[in-house]
MDTraj code that builds the backbone (N, CA, C; nanometers):
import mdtraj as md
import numpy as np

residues = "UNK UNK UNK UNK UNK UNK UNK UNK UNK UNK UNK UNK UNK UNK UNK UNK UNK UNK UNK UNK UNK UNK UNK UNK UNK UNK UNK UNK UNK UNK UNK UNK UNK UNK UNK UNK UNK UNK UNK UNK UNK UNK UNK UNK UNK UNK UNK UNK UNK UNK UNK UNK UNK UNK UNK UNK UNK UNK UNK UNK UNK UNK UNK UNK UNK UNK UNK UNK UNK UNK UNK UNK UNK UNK UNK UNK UNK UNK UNK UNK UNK UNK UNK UNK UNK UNK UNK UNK UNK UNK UNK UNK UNK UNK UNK UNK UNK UNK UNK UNK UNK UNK UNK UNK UNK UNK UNK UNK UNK UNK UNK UNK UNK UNK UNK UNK UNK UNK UNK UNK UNK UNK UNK UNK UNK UNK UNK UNK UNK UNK UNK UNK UNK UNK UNK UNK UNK UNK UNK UNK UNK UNK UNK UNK UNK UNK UNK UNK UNK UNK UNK".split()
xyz = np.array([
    [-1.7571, 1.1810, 1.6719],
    [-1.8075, 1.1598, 1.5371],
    [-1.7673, 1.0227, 1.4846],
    [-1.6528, 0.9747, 1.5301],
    [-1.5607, 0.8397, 1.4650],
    [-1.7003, 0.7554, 1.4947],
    [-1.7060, 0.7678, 1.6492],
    [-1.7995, 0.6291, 1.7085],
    [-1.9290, 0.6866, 1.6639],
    [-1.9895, 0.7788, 1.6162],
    [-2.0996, 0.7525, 1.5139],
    [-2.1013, 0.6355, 1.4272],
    [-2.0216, 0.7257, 1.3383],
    [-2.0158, 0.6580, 1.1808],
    [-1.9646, 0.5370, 1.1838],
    [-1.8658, 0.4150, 1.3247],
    [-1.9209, 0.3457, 1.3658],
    [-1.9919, 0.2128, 1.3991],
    [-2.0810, 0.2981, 1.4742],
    [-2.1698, 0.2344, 1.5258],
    [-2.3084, 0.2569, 1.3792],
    [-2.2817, 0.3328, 1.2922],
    [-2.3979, 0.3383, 1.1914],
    [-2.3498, 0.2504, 1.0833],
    [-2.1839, 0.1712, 1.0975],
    [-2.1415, 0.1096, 0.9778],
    [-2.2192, -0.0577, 1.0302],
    [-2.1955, -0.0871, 1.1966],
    [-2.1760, -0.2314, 1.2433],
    [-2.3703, -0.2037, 1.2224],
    [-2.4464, -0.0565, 1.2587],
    [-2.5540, -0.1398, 1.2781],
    [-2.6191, -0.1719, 1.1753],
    [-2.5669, -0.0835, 1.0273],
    [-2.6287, -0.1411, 0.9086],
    [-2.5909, -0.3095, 0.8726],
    [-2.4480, -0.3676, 0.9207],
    [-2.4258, -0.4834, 0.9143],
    [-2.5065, -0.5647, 0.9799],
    [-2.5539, -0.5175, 1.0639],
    [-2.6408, -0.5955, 1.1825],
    [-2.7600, -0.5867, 1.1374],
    [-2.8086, -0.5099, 1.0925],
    [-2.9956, -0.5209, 1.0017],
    [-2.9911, -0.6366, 0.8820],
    [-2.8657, -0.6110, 0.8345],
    [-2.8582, -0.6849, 0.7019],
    [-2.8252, -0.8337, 0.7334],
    [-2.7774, -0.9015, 0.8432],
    [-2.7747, -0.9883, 0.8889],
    [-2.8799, -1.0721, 0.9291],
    [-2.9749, -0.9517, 0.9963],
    [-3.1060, -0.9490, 1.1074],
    [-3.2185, -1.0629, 1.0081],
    [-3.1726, -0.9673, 0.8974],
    [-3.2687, -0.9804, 0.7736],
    [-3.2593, -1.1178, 0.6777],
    [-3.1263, -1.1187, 0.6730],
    [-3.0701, -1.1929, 0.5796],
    [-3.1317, -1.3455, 0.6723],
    [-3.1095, -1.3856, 0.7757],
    [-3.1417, -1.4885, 0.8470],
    [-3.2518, -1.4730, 0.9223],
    [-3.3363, -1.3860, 0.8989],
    [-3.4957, -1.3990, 0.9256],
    [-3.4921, -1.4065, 1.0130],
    [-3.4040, -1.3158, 1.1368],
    [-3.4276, -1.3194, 1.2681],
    [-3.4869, -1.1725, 1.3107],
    [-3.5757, -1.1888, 1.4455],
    [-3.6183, -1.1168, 1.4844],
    [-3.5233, -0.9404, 1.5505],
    [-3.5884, -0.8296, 1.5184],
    [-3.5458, -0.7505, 1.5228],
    [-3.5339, -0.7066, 1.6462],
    [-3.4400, -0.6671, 1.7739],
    [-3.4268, -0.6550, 1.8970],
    [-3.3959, -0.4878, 1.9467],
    [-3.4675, -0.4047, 1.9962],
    [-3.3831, -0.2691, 2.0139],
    [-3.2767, -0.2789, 2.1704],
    [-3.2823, -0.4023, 2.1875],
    [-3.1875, -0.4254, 2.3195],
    [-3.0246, -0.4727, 2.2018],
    [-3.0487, -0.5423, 2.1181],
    [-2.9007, -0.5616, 2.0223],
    [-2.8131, -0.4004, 1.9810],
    [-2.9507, -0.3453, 1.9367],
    [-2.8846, -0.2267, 1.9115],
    [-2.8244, -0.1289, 2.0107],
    [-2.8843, -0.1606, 2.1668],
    [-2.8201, -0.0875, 2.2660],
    [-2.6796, -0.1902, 2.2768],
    [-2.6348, -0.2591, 2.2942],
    [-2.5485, -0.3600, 2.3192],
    [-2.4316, -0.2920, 2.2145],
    [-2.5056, -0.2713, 2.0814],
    [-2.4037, -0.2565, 1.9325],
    [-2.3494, -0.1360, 1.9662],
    [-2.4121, -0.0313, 2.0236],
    [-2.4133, 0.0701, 2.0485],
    [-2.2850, 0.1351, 2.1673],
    [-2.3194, 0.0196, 2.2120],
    [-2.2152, 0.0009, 2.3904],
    [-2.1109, -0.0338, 2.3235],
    [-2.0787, -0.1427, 2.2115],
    [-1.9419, -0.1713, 2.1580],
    [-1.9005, -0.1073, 2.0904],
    [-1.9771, -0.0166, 2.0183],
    [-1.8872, 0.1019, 1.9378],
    [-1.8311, 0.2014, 2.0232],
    [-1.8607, 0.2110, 2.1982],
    [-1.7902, 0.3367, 2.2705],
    [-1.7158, 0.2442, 2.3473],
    [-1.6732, 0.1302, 2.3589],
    [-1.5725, 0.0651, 2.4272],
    [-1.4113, 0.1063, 2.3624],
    [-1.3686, 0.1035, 2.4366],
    [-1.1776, 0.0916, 2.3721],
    [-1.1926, -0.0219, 2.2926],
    [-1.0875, -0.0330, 2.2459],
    [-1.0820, -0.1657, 2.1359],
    [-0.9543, -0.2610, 2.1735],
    [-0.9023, -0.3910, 2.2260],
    [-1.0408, -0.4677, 2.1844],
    [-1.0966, -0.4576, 2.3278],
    [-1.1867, -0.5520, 2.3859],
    [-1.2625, -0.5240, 2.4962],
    [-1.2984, -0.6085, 2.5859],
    [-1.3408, -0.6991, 2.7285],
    [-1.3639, -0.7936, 2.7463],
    [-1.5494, -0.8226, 2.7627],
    [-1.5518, -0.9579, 2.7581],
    [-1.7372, -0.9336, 2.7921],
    [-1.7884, -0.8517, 2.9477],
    [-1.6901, -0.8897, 2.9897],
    [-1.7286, -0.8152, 3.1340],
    [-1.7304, -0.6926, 3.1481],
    [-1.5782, -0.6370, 3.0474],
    [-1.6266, -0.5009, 3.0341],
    [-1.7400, -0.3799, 2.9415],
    [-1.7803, -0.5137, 2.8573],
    [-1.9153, -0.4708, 2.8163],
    [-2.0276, -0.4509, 2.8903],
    [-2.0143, -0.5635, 2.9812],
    [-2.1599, -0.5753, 3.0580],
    [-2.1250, -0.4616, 3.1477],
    [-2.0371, -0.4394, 3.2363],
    [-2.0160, -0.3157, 3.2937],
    [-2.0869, -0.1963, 3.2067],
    [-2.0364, -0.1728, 3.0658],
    [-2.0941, -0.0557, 3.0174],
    [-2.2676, -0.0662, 3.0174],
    [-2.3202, -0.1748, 3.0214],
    [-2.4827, -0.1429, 2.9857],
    [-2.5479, -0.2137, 3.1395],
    [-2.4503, -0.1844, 3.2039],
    [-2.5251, -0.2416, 3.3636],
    [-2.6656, -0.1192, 3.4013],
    [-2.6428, 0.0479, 3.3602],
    [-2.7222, 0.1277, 3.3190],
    [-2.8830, 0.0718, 3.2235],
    [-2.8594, -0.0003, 3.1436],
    [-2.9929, -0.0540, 3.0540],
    [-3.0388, -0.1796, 3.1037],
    [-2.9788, -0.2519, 3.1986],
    [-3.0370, -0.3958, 3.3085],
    [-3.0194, -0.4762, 3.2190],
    [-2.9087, -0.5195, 3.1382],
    [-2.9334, -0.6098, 3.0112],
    [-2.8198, -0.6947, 3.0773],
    [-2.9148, -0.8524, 3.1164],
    [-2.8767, -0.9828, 3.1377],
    [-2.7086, -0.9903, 3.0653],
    [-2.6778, -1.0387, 3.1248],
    [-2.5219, -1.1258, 3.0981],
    [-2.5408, -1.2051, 3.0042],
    [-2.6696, -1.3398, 3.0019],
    [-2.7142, -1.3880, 2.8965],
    [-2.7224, -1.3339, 2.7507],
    [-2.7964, -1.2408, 2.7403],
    [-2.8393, -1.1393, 2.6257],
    [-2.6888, -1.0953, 2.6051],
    [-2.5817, -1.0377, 2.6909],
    [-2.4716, -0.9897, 2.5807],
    [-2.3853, -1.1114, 2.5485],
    [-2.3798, -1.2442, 2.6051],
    [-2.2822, -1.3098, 2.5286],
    [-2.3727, -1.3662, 2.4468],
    [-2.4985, -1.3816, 2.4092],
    [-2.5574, -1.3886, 2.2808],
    [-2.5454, -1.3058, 2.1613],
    [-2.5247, -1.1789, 2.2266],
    [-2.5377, -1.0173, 2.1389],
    [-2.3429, -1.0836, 2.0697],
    [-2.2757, -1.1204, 2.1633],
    [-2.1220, -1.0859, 2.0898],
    [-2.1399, -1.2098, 1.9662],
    [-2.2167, -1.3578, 2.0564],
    [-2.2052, -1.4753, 1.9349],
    [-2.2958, -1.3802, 1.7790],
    [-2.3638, -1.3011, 1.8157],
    [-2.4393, -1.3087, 1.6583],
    [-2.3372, -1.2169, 1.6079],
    [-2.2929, -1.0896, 1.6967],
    [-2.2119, -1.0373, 1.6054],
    [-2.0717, -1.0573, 1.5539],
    [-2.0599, -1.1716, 1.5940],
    [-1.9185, -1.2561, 1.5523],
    [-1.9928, -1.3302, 1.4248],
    [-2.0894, -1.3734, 1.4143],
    [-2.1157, -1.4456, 1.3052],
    [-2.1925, -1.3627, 1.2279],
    [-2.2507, -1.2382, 1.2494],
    [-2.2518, -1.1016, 1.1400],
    [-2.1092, -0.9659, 1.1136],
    [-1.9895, -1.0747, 1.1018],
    [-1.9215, -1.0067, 1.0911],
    [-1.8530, -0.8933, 1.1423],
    [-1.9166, -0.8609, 1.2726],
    [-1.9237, -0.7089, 1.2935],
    [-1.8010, -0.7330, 1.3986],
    [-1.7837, -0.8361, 1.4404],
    [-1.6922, -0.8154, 1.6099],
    [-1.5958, -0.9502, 1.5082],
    [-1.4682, -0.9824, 1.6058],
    [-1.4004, -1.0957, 1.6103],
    [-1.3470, -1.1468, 1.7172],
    [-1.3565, -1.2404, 1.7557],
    [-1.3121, -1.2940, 1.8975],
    [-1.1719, -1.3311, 1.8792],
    [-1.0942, -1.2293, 1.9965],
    [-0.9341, -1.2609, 2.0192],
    [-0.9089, -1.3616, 2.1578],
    [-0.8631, -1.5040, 2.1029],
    [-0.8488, -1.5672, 2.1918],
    [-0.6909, -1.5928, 2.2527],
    [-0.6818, -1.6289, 2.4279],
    [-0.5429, -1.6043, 2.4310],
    [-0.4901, -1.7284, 2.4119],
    [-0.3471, -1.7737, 2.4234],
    [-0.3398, -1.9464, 2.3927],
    [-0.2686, -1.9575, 2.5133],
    [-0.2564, -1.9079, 2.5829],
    [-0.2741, -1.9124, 2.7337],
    [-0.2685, -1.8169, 2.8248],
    [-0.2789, -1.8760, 2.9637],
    [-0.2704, -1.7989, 3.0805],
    [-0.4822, -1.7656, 3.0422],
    [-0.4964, -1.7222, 3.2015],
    [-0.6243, -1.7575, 3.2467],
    [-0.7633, -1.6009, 3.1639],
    [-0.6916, -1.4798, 3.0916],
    [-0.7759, -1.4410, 3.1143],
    [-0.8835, -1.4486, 2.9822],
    [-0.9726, -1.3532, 2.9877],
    [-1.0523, -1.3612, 2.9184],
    [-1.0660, -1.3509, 2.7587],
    [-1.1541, -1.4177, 2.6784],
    [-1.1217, -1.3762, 2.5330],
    [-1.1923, -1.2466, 2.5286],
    [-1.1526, -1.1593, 2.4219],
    [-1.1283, -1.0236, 2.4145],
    [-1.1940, -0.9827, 2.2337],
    [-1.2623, -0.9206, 2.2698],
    [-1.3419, -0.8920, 2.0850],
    [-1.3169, -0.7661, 2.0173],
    [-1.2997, -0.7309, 1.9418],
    [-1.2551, -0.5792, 1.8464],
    [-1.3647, -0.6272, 1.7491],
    [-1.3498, -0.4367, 1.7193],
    [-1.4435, -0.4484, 1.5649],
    [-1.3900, -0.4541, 1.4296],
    [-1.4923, -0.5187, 1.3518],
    [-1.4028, -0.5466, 1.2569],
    [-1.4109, -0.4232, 1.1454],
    [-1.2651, -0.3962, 1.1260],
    [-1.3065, -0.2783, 1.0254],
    [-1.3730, -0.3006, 0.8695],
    [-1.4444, -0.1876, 0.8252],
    [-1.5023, -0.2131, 0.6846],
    [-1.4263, -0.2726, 0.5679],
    [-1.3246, -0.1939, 0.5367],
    [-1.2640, -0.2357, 0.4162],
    [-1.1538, -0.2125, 0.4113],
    [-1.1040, -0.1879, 0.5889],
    [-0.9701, -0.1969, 0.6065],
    [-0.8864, -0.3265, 0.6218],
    [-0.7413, -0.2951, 0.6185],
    [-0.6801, -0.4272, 0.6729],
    [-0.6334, -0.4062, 0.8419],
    [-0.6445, -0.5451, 0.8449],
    [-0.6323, -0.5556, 0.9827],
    [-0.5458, -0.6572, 1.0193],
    [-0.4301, -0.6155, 1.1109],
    [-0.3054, -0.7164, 1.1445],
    [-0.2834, -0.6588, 1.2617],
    [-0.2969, -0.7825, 1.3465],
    [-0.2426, -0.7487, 1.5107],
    [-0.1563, -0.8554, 1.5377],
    [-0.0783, -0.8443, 1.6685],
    [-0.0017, -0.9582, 1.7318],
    [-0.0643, -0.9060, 1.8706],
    [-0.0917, -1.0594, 1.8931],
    [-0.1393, -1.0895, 2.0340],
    [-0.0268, -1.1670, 2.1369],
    [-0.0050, -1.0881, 2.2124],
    [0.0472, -1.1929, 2.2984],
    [0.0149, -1.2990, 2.4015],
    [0.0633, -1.4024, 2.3685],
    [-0.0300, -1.5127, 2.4342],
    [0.0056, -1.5214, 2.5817],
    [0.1019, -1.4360, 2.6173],
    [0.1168, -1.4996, 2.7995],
    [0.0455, -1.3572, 2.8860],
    [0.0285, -1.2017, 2.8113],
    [-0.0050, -1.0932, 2.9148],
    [-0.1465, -1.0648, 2.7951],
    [-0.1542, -1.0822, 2.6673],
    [-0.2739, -1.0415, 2.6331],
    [-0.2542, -0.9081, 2.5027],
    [-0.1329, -0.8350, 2.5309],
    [-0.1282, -0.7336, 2.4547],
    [-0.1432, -0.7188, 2.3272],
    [-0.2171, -0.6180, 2.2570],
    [-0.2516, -0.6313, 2.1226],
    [-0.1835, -0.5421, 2.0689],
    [-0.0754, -0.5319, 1.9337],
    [-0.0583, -0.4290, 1.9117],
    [-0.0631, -0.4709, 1.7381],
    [-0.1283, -0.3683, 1.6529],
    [-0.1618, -0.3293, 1.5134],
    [-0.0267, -0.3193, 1.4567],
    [-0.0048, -0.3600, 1.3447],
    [0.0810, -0.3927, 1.2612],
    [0.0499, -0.3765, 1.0741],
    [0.1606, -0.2753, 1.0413],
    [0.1395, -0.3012, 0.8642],
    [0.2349, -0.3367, 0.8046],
    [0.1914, -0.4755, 0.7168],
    [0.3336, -0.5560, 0.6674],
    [0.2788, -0.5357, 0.5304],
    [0.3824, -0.4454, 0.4585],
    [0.3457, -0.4548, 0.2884],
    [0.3694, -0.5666, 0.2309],
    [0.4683, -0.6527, 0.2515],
    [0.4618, -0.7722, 0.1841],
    [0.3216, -0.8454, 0.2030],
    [0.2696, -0.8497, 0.3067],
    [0.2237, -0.9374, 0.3665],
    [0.0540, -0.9156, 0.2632],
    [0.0265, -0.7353, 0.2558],
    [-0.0830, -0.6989, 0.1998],
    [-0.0656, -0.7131, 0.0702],
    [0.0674, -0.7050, 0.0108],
    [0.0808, -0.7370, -0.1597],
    [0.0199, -0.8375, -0.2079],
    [0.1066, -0.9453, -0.1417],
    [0.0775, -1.0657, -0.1722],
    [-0.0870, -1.1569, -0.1716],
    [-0.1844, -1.0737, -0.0194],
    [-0.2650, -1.1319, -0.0522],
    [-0.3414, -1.0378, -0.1722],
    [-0.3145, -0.9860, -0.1766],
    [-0.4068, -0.8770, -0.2920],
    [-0.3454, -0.9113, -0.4292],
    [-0.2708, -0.9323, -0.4588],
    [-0.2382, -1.0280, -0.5797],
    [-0.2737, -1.1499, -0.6249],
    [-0.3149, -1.2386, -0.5193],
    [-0.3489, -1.3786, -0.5270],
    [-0.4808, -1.3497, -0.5626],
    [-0.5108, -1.4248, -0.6659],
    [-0.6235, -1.4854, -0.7416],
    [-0.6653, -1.6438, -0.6615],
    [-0.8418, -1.6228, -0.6202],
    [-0.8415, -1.7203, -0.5636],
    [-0.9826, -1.8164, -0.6524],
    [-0.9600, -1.9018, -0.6815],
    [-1.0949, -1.9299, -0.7816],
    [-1.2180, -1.9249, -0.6563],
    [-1.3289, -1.8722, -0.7692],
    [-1.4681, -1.8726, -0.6988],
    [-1.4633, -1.7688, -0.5588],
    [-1.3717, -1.7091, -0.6161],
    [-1.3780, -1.6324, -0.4283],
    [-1.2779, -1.4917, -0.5138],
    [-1.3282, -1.3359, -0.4391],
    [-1.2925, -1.2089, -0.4741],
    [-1.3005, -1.2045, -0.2738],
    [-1.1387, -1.1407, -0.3004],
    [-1.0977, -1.0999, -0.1411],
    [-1.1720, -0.9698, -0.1270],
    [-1.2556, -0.9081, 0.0287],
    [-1.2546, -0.7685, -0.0057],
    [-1.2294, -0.7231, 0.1361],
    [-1.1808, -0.7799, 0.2158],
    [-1.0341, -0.7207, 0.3207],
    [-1.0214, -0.8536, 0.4169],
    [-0.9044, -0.8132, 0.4669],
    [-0.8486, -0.9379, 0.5738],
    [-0.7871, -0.9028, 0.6866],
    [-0.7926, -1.0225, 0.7961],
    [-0.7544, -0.9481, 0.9173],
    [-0.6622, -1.0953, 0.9725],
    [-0.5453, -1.0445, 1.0213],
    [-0.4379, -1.1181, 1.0115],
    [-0.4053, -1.1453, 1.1760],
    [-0.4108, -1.2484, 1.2482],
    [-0.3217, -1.2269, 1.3466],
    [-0.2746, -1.3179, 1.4135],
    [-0.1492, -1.2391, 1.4617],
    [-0.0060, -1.3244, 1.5234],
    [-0.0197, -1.3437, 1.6469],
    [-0.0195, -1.4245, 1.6532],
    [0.0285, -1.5031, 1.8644],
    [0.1500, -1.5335, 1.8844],
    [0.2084, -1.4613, 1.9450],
    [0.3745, -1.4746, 2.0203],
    [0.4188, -1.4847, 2.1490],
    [0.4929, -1.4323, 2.1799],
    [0.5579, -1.3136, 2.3043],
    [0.5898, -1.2047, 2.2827],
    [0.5292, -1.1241, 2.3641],
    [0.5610, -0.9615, 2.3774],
    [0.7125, -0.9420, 2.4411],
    [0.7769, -0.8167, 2.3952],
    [0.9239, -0.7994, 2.4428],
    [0.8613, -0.7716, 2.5560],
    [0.7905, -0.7460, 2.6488],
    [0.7708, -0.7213, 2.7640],
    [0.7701, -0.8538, 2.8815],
    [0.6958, -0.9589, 2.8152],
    [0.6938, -1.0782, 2.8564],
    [0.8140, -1.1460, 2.8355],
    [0.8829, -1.1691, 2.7128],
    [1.0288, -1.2173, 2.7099],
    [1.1325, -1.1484, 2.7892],
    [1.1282, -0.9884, 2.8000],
    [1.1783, -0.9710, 2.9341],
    [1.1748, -1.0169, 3.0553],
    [1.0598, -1.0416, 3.1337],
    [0.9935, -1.0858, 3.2322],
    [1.0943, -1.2370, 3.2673],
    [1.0998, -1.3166, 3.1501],
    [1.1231, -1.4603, 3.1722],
    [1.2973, -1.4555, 3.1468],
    [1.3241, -1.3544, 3.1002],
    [1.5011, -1.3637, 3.1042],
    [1.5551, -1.3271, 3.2128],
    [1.4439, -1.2415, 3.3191],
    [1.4812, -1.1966, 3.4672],
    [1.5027, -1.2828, 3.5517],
])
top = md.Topology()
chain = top.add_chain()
for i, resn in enumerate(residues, 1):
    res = top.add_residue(resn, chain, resSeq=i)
    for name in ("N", "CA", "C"):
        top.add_atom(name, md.element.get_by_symbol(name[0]), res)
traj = md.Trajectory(xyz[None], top)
């Protein structure tokens, strides 16, 4: 039921986008949108294309499908700041907050709630601009990786 409601939140974002920039309407985006709402979170492109290797949909077509939905809001691209592997996309929640730490040498993502951190921006008054959620994230080392390098 979760990955319904979803995949019915990103694809109303995605019509309203579709629309908003007078682009053409695709029922191959919506299989793609569809494929990222049943992925784990976050995910790689490869392991997207794995999921819709079933619908024959070009490699082309999904790293187009992730650029629009990075710029309709719906996905965010987690990049690593090093080591070789791939950047990695989650969805973005509606009107939740969102705080992860990434680690930059193995990749690991793990969710985080800092009350200071949500006070403060929710208190700040910003001229010409009303916040209506934020997504926060940290690049470090994982205790797993700082283990690794004290061995």
């Amino acid at each position: 039921m979760r990955v319904l409601k979803t995949y019915e939140s990103a694809l109303a974002k995605l019509r309203e986008y579709i629309e908003t920039h007078a682009l053409r309407h695709s029922p191959v985006r919506e299989m793609v949108l569809e494929q990222v709402c049943t992925l784990s979170q976050p995910f790689t492109a490869e392991q997207l294309e794995q999921a819709c290797l079933a619908e024959h949909i070009s490699q082309g077509t999904i790293y187009n499908n992730l650029r629009l939905f990075i710029d309709a809001h719906i996905l965010h691209a987690i990049e690593r700041q090093r080591g070789k592997s791939a950047t990695r996309y989650a969805l973005i929640p509606g009107k939740q907050i969102q705080a992860q730490m990434i680690c930059g040498k193995c990749g690991r993502v793990s969710e985080f709630k800092d009350q200071a951190i949500d006070h403060l921006l929710r208190v700040r008054k910003y001229t010409n601009f009303e916040m209506q959620h934020y997504s926060l994230f940290v690049y470090g080392e994982c205790k797993h990786c700082r283990r690794k390098a004290q061995e």
